[in-house]
N, C-alpha and C positions, 0 to 999 in steps of 0.2 A: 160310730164305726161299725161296719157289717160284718156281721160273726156268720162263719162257713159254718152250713149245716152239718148237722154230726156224719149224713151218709158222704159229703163229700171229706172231710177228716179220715171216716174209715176205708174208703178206698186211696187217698192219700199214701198212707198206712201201708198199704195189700198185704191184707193177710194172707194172701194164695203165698207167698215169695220166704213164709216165717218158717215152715214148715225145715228146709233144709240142716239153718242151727239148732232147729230143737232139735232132730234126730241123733248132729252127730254129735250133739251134748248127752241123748242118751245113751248113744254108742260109748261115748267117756265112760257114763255110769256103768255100762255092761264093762266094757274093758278094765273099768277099777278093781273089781271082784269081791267088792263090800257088800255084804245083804243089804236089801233094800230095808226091811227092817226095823223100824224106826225111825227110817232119814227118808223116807219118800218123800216127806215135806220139804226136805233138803234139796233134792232131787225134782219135784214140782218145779219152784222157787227159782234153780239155775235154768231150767227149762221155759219158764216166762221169762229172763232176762234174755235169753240167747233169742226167740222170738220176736214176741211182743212189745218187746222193748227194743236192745239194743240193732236187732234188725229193721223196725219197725223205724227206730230213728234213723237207719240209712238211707231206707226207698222214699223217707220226706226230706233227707238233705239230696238225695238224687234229684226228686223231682225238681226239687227249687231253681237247681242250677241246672238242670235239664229243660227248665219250662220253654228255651227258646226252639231247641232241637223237638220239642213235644208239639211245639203249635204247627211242624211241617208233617210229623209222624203220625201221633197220636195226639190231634185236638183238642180231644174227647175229654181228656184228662183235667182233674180237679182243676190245676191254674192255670194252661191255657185255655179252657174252657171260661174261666169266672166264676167258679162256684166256689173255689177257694179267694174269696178276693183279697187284694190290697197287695200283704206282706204274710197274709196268713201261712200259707207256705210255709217260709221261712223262719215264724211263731213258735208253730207247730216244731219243726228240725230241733228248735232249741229248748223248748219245755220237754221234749221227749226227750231226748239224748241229757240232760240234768235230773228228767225221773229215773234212769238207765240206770244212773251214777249213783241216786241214791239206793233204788234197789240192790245194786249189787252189792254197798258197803254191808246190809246184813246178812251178805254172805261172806266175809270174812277178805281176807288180806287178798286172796291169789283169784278169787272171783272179782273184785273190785279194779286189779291190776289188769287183768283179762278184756273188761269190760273198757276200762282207759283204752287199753292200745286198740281195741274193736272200735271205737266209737272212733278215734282220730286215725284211724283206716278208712272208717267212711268216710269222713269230713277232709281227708285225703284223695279218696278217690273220685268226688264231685266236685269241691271247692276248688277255685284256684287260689295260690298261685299254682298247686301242684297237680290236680286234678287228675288225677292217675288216668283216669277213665279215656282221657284223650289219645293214648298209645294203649288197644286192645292186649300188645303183650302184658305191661307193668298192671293195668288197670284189671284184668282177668286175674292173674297170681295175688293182687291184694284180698279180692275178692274170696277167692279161692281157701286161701290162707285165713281170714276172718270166716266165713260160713260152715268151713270144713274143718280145718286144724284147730284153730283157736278153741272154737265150740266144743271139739273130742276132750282138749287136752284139760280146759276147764272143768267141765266134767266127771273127767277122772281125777283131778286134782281135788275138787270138792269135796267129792266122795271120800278120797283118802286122806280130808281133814287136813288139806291146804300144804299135802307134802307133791313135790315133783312126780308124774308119774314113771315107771319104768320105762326104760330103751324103747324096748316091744312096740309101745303103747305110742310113744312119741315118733317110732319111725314109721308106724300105721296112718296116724295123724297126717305126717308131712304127704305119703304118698297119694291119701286120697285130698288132699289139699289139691295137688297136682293135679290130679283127675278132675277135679272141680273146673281149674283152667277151663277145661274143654266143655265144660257144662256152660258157665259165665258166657262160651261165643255163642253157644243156639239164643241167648236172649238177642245177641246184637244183628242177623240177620232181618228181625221186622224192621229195622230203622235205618238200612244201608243207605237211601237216599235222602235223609235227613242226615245224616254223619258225616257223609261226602260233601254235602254244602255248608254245614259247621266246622267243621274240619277236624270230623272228630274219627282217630283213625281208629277204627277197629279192625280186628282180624279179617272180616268182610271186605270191608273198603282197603286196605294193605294186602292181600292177597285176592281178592276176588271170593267171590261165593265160592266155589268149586272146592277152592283149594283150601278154602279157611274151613270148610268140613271136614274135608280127611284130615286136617289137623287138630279138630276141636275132636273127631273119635279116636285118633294116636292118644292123644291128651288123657281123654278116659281109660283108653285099653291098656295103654303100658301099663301104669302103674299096679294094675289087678293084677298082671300077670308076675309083676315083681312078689304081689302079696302072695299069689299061688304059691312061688316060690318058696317064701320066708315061710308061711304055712307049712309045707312039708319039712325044711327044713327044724321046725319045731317041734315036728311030729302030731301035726293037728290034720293029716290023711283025711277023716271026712268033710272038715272044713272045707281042706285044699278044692276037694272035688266038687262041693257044693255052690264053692265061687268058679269055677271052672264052667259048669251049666249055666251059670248067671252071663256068662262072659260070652258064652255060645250063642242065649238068647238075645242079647246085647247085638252080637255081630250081626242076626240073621234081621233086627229091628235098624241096626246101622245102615246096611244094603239098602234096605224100601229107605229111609232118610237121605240117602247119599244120590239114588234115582231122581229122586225133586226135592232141590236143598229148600228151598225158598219157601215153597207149601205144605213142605213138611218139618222142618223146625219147630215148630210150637206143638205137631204132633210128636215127634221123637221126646221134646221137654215130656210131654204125659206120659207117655208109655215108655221108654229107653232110662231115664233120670232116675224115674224108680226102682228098675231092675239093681243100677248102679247103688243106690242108696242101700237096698238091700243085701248086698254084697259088703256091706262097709259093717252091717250088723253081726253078718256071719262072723268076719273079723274081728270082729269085738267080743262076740261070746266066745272065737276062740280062744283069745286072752285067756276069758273068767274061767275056762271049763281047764285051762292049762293053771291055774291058780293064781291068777291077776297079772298084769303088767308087765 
């Protein structure tokens, strides 16, 4: 039987795509308001599972059941390509997603619980029978919900030693979840005419490019501005304003994104994603520096 080499495994994997859970697992950690302290290792540890792991096993159950919509879009790719042969794929989905599970068990009750419902969100959102991914609305909020929410609220639960976190923390969590929505559609613009002949509806193909833009930047922009909000009203004034700049810069990299959807999607992911992501940190140290959650 022919074993896929390890570079096609690690692009299988992408680790370009980990980056999003680990953050806003550290965002948790900042919004718990626990010294780091002694538990960085603590804190490492939930940061490889939101990753490396339990992400890491989504983009290989995606691809698996994406392979047929990959051989119109992206060829290139480990198993439309053959460099992942046979079922490897599919191998891979399931030795990852059982290391996930056991990594997260030494992190305790509410890490392990986290990691369950993250893992069968993905296997949710590519497998069928339910395959979320097939309707861009349900299939973005899974998304959205596991890479953003999930990741914060583990995080800060960790941290505080596998207790629920505060309101604060938890309606931080869901809002940039939300926002995430509209991050999930700039991936589905490269693949609009593979989706169309799979029938696979996403925001693009359901509304049109045009219009599935301005609604993947709504997606983003409300909810900061709900946080502005809730900032002030907590009395976190320099926060408030700091995210308020991030939202400015946002807009003015929105406009050049929204002048040529198609061409620039993959540039707004690099430059607009991150702005956004760093807004979600702001949020989170405003927590700690208000005295946690």
């Amino acid at each position: 039987m022919a074993l896929p080499a390890f570079s096609a495994v690690a692009e299988l994997l992408k680790p370009i795509t980990w980056f999003p859970p680990m953050w806003a697992f550290a965002c948790g950690v900042a919004a718990s308001g626990v010294p780091l302290h002694g538990q960085w290792p603590l804190a490492l540890m939930g940061i490889v599972l939101a990753g490396p792991l339990v992400c890491a096993s989504s983009q290989a159950v995606n691809d698996w059941f994406d392979r047929h919509v990959d051989a119109i879009n992206e060829p290139q790719r480990p198993i439309p390509s053959g460099r992942m042969p046979g079922r490897w794929g599919l191998r891979v989905a399931i030795i990852w997603t059982l290391l996930s599970l056991v990594w997260a068990g030494f992190l305790g009750p509410w890490a392990f619980g986290a990691a369950v419902a993250g893992l069968l969100l993905a296997w949710a959102y590519s497998a069928p029978p339910t395959r979320l991914k097939q309707n861009g609305w349900w299939g973005n909020a899974a998304c959205g919900i596991c890479y953003e929410g999930l990741a914060w609220v583990t995080g800060a639960a960790v941290m505080a030693g596998g207790e629920m976190p505060g309101g604060r923390s938890l309606l931080l969590a869901l809002l940039y979840s939300i926002g995430a929505h509209g991050i999930m559609t700039l991936n589905d613009f490269k693949a609009v005419e593979g989706d169309r002949q799979m029938g696979v509806r996403s925001l693009p193909v359901q509304l049109g490019v045009q219009r599935a833009a301005r609604v993947a930047c709504w997606f983003m922009v409300l909810p900061q501005v709900v946080v502005v909000a809730l900032l002030l009203s907590w009395d976190r004034p320099v926060h408030a304003l700091a995210l308020v700049a991030l939202i400015a810069l946002q807009g003015v990299l929105m406009k050049r994104f929204l002048a040529s959807v198609s061409e620039r999607a993959v540039w707004y992911s690099g430059f607009g994603v991150p702005v956004f992501v760093a807004g979600m940190m702001v949020s989170a140290f405003a927590l700690r520096n208000a005295g946690g959650p």
